[in-house]
PyMOL Python script that loads the backbone (N, CA, C, O; Angstrom):
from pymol import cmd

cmd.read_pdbstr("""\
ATOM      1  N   UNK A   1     -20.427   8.538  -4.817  1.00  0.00           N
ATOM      2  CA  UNK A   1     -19.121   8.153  -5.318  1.00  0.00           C
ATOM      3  C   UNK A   1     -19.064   6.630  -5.412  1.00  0.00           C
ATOM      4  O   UNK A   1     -19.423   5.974  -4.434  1.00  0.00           O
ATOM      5  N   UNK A   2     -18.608   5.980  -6.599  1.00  0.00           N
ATOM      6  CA  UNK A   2     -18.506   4.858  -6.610  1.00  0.00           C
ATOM      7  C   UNK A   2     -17.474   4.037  -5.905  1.00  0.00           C
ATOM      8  O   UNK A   2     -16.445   4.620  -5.561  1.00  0.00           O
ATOM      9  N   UNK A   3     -17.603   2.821  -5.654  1.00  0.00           N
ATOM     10  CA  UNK A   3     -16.548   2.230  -4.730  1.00  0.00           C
ATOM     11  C   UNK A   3     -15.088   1.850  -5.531  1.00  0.00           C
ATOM     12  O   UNK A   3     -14.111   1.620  -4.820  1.00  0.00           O
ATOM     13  N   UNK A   4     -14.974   1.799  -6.722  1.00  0.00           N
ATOM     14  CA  UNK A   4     -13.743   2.184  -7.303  1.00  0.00           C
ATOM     15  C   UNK A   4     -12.851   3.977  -7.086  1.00  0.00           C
ATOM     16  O   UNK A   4     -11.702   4.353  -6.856  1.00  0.00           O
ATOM     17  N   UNK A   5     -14.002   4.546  -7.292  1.00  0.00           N
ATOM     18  CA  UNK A   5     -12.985   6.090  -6.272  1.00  0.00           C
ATOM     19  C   UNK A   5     -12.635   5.809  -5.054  1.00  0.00           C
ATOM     20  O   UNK A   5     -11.467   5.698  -4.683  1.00  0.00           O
ATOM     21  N   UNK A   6     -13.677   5.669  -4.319  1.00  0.00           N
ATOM     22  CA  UNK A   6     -13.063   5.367  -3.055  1.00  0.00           C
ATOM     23  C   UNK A   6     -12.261   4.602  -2.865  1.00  0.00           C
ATOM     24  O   UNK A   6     -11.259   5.272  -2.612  1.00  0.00           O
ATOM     25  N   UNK A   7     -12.021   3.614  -2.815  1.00  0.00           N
ATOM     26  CA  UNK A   7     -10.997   2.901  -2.957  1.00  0.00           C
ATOM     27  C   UNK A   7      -9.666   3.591  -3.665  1.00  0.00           C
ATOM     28  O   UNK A   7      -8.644   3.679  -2.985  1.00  0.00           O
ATOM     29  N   UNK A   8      -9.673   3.909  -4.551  1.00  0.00           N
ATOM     30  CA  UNK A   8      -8.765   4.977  -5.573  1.00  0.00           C
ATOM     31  C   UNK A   8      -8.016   6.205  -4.193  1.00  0.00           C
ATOM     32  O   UNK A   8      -6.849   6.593  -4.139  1.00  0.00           O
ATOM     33  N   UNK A   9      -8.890   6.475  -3.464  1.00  0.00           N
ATOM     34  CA  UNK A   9      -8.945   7.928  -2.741  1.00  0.00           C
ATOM     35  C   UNK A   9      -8.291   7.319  -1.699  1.00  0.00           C
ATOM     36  O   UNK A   9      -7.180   7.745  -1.384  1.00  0.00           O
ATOM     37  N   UNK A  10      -8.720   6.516  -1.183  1.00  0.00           N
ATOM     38  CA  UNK A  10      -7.916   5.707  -0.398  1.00  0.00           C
ATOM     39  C   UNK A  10      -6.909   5.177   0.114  1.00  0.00           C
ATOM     40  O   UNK A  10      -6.431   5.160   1.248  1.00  0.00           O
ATOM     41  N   UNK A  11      -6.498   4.511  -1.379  1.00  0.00           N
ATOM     42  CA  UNK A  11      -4.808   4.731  -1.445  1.00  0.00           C
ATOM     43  C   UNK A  11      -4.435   5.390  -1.428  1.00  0.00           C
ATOM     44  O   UNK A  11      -3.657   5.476  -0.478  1.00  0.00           O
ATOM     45  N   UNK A  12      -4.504   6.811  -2.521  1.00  0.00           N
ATOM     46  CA  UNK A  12      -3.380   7.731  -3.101  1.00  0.00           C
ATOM     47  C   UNK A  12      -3.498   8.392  -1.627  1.00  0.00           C
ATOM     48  O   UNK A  12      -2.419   8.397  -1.034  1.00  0.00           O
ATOM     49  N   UNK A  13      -4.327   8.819  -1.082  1.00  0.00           N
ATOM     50  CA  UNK A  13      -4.141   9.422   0.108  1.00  0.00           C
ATOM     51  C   UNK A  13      -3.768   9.070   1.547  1.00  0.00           C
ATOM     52  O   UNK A  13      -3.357   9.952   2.300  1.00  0.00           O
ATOM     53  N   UNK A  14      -3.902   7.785   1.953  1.00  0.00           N
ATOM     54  CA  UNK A  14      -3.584   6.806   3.090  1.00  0.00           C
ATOM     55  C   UNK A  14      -2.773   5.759   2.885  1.00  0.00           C
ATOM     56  O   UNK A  14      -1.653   5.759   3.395  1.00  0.00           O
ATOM     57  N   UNK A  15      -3.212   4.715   2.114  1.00  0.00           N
ATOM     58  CA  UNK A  15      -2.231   3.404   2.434  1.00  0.00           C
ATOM     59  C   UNK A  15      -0.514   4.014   1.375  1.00  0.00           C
ATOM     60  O   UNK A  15       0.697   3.855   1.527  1.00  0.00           O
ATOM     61  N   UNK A  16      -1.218   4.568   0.579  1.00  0.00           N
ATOM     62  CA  UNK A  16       0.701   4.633  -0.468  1.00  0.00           C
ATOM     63  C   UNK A  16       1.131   5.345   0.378  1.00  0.00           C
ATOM     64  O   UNK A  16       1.851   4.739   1.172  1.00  0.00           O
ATOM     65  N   UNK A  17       1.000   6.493   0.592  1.00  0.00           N
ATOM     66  CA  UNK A  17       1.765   7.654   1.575  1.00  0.00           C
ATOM     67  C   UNK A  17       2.508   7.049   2.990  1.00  0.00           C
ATOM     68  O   UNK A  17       3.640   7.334   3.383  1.00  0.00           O
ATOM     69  N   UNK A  18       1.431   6.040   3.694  1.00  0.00           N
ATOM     70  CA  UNK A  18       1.903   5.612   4.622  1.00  0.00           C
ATOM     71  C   UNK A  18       3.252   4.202   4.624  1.00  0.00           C
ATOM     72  O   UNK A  18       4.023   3.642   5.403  1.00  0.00           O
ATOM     73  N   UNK A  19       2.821   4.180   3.135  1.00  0.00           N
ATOM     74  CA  UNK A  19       3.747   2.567   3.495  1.00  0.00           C
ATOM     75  C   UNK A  19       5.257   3.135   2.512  1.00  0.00           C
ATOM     76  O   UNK A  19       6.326   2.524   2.482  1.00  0.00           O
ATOM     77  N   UNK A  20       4.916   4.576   1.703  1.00  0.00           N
ATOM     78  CA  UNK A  20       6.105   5.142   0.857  1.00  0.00           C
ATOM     79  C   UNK A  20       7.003   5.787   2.406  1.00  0.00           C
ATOM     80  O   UNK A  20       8.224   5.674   2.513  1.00  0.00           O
ATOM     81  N   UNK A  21       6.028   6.516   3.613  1.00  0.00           N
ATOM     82  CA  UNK A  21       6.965   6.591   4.528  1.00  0.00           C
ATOM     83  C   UNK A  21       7.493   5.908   5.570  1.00  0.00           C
ATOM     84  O   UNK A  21       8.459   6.257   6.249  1.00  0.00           O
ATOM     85  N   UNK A  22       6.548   4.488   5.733  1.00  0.00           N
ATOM     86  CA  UNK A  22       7.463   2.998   6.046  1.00  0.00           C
ATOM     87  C   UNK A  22       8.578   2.519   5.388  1.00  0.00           C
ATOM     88  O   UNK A  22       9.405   1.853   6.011  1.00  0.00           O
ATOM     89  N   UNK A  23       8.693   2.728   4.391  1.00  0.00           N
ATOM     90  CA  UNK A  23       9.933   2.364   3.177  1.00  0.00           C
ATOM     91  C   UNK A  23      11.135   3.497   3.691  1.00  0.00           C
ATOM     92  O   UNK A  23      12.222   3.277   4.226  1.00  0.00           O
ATOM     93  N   UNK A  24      10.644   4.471   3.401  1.00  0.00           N
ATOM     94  CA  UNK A  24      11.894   5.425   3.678  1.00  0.00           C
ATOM     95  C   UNK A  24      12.436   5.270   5.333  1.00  0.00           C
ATOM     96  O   UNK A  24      13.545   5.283   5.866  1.00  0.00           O
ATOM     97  N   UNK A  25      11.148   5.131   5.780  1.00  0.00           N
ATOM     98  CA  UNK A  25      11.541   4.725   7.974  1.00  0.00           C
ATOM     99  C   UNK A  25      13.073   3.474   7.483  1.00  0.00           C
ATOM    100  O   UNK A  25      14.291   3.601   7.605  1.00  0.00           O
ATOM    101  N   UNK A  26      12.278   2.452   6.974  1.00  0.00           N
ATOM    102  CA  UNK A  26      13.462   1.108   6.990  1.00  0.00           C
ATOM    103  C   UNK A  26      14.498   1.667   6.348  1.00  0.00           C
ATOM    104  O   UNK A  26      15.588   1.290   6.778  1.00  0.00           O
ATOM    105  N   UNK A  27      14.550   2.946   4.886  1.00  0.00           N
ATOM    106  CA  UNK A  27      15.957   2.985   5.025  1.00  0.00           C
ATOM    107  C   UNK A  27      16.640   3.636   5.372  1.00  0.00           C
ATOM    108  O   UNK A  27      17.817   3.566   5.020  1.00  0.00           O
ATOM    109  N   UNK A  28      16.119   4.696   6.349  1.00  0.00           N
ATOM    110  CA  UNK A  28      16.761   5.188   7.212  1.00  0.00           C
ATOM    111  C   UNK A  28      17.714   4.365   8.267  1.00  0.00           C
ATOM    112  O   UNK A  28      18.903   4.557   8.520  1.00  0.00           O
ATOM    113  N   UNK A  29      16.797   3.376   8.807  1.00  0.00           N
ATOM    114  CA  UNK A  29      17.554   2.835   9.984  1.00  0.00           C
ATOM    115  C   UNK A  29      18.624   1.605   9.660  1.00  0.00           C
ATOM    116  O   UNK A  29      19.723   1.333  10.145  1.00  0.00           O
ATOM    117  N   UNK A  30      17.866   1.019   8.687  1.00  0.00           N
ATOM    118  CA  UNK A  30      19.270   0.478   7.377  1.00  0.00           C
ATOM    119  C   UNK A  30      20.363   1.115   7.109  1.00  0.00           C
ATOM    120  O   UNK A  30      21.378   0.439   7.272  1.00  0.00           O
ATOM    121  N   UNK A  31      20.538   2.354   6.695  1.00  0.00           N
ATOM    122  CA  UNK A  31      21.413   3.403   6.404  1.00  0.00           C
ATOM    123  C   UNK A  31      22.286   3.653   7.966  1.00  0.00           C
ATOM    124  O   UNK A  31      23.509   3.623   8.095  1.00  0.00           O
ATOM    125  N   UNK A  32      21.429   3.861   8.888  1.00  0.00           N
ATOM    126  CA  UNK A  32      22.134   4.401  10.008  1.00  0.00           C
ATOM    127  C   UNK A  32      22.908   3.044  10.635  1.00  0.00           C
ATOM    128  O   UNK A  32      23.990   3.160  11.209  1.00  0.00           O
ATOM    129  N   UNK A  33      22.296   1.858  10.478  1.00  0.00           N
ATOM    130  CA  UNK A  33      22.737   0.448  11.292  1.00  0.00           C
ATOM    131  C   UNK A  33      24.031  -0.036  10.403  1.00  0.00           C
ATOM    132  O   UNK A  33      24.687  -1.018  10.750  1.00  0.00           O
ATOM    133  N   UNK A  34      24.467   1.027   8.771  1.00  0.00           N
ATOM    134  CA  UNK A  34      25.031   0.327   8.186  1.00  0.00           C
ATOM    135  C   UNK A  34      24.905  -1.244   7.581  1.00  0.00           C
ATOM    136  O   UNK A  34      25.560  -1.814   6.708  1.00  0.00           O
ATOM    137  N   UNK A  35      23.997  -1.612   8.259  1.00  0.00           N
ATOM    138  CA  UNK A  35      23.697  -2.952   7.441  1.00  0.00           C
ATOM    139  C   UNK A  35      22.128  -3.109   7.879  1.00  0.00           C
ATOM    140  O   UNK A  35      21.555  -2.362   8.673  1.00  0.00           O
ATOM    141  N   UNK A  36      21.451  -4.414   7.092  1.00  0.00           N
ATOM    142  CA  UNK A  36      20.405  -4.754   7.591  1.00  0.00           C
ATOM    143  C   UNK A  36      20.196  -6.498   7.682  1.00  0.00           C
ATOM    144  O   UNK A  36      20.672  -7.283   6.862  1.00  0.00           O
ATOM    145  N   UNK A  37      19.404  -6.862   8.830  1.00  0.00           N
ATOM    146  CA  UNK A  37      19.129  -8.015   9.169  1.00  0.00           C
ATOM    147  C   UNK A  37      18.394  -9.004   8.086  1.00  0.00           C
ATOM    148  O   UNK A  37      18.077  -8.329   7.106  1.00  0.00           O
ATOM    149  N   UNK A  38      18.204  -9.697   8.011  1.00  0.00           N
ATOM    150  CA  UNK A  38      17.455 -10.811   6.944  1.00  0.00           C
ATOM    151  C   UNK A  38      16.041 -10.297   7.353  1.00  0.00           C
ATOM    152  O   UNK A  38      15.300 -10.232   6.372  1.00  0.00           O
ATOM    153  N   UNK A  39      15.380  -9.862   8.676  1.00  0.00           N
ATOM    154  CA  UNK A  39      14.397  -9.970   9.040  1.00  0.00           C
ATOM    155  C   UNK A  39      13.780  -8.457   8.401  1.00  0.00           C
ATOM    156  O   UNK A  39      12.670  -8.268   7.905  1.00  0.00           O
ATOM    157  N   UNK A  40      15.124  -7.271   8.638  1.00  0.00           N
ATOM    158  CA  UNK A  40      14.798  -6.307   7.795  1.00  0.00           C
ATOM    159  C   UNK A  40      14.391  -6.469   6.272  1.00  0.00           C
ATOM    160  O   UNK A  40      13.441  -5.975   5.665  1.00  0.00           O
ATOM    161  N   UNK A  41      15.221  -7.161   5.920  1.00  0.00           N
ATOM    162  CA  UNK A  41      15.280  -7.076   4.436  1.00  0.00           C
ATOM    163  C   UNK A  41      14.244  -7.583   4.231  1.00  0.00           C
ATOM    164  O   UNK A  41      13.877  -7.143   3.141  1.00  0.00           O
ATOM    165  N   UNK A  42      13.436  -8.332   4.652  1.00  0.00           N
ATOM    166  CA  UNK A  42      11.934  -9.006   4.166  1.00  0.00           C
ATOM    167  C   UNK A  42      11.064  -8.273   4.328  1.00  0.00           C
ATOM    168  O   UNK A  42      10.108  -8.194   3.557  1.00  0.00           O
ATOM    169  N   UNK A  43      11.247  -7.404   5.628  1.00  0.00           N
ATOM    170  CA  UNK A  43      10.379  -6.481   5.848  1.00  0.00           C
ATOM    171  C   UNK A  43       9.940  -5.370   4.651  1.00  0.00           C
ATOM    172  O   UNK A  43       8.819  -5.133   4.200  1.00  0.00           O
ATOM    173  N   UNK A  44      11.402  -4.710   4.269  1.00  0.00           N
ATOM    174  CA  UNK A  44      11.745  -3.830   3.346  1.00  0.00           C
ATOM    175  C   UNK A  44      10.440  -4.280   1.928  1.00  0.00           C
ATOM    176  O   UNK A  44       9.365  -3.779   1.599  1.00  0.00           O
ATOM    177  N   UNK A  45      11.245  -5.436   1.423  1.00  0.00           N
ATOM    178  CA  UNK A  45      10.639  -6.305   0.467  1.00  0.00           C
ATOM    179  C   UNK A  45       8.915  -6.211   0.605  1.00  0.00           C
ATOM    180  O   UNK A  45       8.229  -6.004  -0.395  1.00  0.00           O
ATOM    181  N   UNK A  46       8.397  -6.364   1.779  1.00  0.00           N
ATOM    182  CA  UNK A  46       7.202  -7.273   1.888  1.00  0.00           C
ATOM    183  C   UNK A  46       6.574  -5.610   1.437  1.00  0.00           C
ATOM    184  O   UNK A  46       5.841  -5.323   0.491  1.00  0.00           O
ATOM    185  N   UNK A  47       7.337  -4.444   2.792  1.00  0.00           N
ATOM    186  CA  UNK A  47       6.512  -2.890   2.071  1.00  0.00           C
ATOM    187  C   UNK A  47       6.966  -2.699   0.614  1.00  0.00           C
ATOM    188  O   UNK A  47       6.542  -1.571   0.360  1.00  0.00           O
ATOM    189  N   UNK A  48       7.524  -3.109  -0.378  1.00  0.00           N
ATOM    190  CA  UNK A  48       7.758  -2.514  -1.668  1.00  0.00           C
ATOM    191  C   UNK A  48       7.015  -3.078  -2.134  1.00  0.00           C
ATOM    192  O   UNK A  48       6.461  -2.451  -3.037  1.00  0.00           O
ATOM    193  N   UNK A  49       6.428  -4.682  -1.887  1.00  0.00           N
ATOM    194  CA  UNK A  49       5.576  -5.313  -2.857  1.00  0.00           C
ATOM    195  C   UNK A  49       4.189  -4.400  -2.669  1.00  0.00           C
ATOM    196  O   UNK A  49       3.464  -3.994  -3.578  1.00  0.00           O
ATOM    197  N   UNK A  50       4.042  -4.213  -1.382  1.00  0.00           N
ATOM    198  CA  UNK A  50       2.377  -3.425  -1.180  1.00  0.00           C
ATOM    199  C   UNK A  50       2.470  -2.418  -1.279  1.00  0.00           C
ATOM    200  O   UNK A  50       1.431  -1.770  -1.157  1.00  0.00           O
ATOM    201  N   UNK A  51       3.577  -1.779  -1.517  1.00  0.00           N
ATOM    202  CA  UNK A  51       3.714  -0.508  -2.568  1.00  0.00           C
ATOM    203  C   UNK A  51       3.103  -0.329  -3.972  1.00  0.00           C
ATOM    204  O   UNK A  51       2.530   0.645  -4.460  1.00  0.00           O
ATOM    205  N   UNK A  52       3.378  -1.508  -4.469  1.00  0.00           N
ATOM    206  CA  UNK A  52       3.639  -1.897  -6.018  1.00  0.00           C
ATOM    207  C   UNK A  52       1.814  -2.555  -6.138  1.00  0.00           C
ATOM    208  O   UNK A  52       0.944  -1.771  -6.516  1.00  0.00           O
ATOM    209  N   UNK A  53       1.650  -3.209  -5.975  1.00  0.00           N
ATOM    210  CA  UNK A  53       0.543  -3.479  -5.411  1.00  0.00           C
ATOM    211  C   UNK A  53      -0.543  -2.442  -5.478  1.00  0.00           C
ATOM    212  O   UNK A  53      -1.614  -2.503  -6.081  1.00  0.00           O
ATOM    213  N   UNK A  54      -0.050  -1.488  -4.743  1.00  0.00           N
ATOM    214  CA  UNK A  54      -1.429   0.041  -4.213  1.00  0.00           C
ATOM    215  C   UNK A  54      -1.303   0.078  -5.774  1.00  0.00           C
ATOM    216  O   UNK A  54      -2.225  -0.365  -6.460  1.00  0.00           O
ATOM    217  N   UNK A  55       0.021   0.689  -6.439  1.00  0.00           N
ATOM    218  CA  UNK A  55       0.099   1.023  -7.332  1.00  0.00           C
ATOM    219  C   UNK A  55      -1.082   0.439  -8.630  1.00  0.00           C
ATOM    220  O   UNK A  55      -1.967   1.084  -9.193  1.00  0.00           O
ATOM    221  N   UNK A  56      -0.749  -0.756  -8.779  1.00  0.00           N
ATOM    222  CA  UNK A  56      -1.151  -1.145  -9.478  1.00  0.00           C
ATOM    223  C   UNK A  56      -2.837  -1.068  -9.587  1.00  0.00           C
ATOM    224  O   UNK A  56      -3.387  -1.047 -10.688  1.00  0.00           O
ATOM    225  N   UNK A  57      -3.458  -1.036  -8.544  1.00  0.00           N
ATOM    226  CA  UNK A  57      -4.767  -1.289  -8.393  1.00  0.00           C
ATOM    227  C   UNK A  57      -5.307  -0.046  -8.791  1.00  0.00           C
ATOM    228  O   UNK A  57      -6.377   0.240  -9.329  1.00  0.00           O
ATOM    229  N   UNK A  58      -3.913   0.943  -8.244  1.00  0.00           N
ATOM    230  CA  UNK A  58      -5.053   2.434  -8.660  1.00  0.00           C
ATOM    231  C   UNK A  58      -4.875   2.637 -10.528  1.00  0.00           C
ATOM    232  O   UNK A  58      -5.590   3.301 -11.279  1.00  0.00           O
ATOM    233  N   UNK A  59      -3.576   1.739 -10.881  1.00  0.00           N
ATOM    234  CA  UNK A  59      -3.647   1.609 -12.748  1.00  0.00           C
ATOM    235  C   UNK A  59      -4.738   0.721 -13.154  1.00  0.00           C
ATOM    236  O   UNK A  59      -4.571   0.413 -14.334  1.00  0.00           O
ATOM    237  N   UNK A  60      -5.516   0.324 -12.785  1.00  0.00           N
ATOM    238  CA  UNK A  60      -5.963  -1.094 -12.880  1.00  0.00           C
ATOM    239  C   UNK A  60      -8.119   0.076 -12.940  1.00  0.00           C
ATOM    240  O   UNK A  60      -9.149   0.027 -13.613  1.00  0.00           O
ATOM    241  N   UNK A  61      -7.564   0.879 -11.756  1.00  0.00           N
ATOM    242  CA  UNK A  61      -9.020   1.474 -11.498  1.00  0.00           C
ATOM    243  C   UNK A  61      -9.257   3.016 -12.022  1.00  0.00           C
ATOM    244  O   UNK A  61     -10.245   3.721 -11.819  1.00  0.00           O
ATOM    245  N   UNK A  62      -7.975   3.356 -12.810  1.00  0.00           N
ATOM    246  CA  UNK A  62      -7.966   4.169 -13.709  1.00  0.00           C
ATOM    247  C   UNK A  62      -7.958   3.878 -15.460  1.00  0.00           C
ATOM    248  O   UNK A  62      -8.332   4.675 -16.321  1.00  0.00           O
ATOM    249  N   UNK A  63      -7.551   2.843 -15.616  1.00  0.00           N
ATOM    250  CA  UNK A  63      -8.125   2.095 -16.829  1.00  0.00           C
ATOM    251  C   UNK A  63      -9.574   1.611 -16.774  1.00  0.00           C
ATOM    252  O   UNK A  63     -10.191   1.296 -17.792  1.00  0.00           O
ATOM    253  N   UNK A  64      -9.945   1.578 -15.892  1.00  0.00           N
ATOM    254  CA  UNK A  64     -11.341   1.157 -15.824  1.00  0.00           C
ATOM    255  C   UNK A  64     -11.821  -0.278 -16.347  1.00  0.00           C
ATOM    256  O   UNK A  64     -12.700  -0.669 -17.114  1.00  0.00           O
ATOM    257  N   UNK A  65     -10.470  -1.088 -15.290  1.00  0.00           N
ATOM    258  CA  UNK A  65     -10.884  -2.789 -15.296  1.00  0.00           C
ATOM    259  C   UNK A  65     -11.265  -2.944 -14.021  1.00  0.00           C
ATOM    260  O   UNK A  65     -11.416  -4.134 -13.745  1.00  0.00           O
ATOM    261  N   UNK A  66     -11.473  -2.226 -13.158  1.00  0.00           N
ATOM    262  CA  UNK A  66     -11.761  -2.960 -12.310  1.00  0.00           C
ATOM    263  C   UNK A  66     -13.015  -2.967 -11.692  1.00  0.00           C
ATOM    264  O   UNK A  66     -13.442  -2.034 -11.011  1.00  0.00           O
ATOM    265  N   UNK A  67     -13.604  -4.002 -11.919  1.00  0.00           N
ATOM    266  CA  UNK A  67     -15.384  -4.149 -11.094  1.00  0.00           C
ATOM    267  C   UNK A  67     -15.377  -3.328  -9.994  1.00  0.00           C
ATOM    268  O   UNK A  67     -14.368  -2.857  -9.469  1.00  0.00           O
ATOM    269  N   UNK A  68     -17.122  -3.073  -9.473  1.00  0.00           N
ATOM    270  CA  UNK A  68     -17.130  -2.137  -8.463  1.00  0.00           C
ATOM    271  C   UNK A  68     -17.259  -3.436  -7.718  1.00  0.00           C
ATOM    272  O   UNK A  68     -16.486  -3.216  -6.786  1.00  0.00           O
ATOM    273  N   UNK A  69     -17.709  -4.590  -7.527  1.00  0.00           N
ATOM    274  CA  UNK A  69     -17.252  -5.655  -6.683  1.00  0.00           C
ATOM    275  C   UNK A  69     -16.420  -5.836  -6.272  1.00  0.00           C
ATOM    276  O   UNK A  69     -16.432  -5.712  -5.047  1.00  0.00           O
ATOM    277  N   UNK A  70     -15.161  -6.230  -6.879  1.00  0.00           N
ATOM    278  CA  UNK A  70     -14.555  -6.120  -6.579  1.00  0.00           C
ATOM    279  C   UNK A  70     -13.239  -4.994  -5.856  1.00  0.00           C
ATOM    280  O   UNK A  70     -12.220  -5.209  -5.200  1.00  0.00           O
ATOM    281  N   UNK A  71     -13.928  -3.722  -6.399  1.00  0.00           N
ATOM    282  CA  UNK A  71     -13.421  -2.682  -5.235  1.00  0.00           C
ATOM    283  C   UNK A  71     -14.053  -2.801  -4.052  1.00  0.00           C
ATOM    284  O   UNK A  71     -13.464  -3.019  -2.994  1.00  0.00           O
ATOM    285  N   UNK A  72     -15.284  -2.665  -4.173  1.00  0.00           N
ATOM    286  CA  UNK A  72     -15.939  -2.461  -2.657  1.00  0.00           C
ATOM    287  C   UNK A  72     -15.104  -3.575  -1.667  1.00  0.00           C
ATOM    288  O   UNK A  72     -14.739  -3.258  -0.535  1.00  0.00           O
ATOM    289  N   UNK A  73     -14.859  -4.890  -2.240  1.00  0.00           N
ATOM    290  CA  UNK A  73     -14.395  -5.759  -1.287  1.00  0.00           C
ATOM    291  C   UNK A  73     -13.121  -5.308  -0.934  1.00  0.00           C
ATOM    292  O   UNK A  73     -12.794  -5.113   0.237  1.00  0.00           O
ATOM    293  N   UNK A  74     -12.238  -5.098  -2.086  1.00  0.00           N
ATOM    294  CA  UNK A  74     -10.736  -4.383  -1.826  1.00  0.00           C
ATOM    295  C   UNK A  74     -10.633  -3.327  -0.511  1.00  0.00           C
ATOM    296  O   UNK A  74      -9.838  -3.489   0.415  1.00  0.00           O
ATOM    297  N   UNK A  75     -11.477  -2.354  -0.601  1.00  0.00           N
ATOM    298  CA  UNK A  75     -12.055  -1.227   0.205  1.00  0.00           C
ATOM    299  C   UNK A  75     -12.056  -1.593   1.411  1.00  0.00           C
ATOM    300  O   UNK A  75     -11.455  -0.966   2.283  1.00  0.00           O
ATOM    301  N   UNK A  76     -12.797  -2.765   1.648  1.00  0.00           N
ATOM    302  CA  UNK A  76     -13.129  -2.833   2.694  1.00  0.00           C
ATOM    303  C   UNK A  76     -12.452  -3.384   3.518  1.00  0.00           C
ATOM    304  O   UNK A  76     -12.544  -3.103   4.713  1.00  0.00           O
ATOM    305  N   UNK A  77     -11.534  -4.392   2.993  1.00  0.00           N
ATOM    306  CA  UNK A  77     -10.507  -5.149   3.466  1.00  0.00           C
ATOM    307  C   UNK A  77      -9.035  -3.903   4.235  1.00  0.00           C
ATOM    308  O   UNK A  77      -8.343  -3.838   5.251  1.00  0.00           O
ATOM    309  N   UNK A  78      -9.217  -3.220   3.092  1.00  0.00           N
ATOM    310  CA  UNK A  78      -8.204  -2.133   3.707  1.00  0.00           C
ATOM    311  C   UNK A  78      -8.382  -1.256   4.739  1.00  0.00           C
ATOM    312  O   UNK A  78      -7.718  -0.789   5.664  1.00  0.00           O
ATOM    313  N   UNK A  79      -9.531  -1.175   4.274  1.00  0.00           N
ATOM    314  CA  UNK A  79     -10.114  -0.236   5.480  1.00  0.00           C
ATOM    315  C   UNK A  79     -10.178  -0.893   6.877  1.00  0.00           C
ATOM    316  O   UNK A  79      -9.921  -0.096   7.779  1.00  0.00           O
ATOM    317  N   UNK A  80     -10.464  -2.183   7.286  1.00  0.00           N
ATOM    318  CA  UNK A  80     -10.243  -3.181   7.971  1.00  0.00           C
ATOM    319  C   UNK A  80      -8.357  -3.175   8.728  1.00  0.00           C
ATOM    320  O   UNK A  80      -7.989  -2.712   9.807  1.00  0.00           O
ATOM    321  N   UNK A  81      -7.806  -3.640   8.008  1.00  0.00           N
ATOM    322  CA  UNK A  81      -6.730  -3.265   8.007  1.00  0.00           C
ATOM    323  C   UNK A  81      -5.583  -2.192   8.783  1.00  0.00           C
ATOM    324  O   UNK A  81      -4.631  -2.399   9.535  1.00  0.00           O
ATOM    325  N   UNK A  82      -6.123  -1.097   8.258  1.00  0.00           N
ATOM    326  CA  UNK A  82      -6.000   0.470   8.740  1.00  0.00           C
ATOM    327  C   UNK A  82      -6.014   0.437  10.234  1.00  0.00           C
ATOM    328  O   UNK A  82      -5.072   0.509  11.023  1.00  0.00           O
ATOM    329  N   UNK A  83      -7.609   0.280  10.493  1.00  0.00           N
ATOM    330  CA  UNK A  83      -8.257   0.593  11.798  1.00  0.00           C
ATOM    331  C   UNK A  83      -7.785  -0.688  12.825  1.00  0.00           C
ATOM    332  O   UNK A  83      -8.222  -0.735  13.975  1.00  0.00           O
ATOM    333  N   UNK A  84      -7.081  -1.464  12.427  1.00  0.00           N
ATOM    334  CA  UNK A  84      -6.681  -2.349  13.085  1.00  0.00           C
ATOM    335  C   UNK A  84      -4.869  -1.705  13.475  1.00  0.00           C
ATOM    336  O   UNK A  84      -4.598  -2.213  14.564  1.00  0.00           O
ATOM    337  N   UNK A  85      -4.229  -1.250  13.226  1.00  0.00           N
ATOM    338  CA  UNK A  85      -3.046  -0.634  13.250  1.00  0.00           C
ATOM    339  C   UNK A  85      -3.158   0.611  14.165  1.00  0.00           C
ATOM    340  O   UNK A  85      -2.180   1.339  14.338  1.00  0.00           O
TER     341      UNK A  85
END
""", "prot")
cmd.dss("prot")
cmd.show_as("cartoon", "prot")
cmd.util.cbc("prot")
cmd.orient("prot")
């Protein structure tokens, strides 16, 4: 398997899932606190951008722009990442 699937497999199955149910966690407790802090709201922000982000990379590696160099490094960084959490 090339390192653009993997990477591909990666997301759709681990990092989006996890950070689509970090998003919904913050607005839950947003919702329940009735308001949210500045510190929330960045938070919120910072998971929608790396939402948008996953997104994009897996449009990016389904058009078939994106080098396997540059996946493998993507890959690995995330994977890095992950196991650190």
């Amino acid at each position: 398997m090339q390192n653009s699937e993997k990477l591909k497999n990666f997301l759709t199955l681990e990092i989006i899932p996890d950070l689509e149910e970090a998003i919904d966690e913050m607005f839950s407790m947003i919702e329940k606190a009735k308001m949210a802090s500045i510190a929330d709201k960045e938070e919120l922000q910072e998971l929608q951008e790396m939402h948008a982000e996953c997104k994009d990379i897996v449009a990016e590696i389904d058009a078939g722009d994106m080098p396997e160099e540059e996946a493998a490094e993507l890959l690995e960084e995330l994977m890095d990442m992950k196991t650190e959490k």
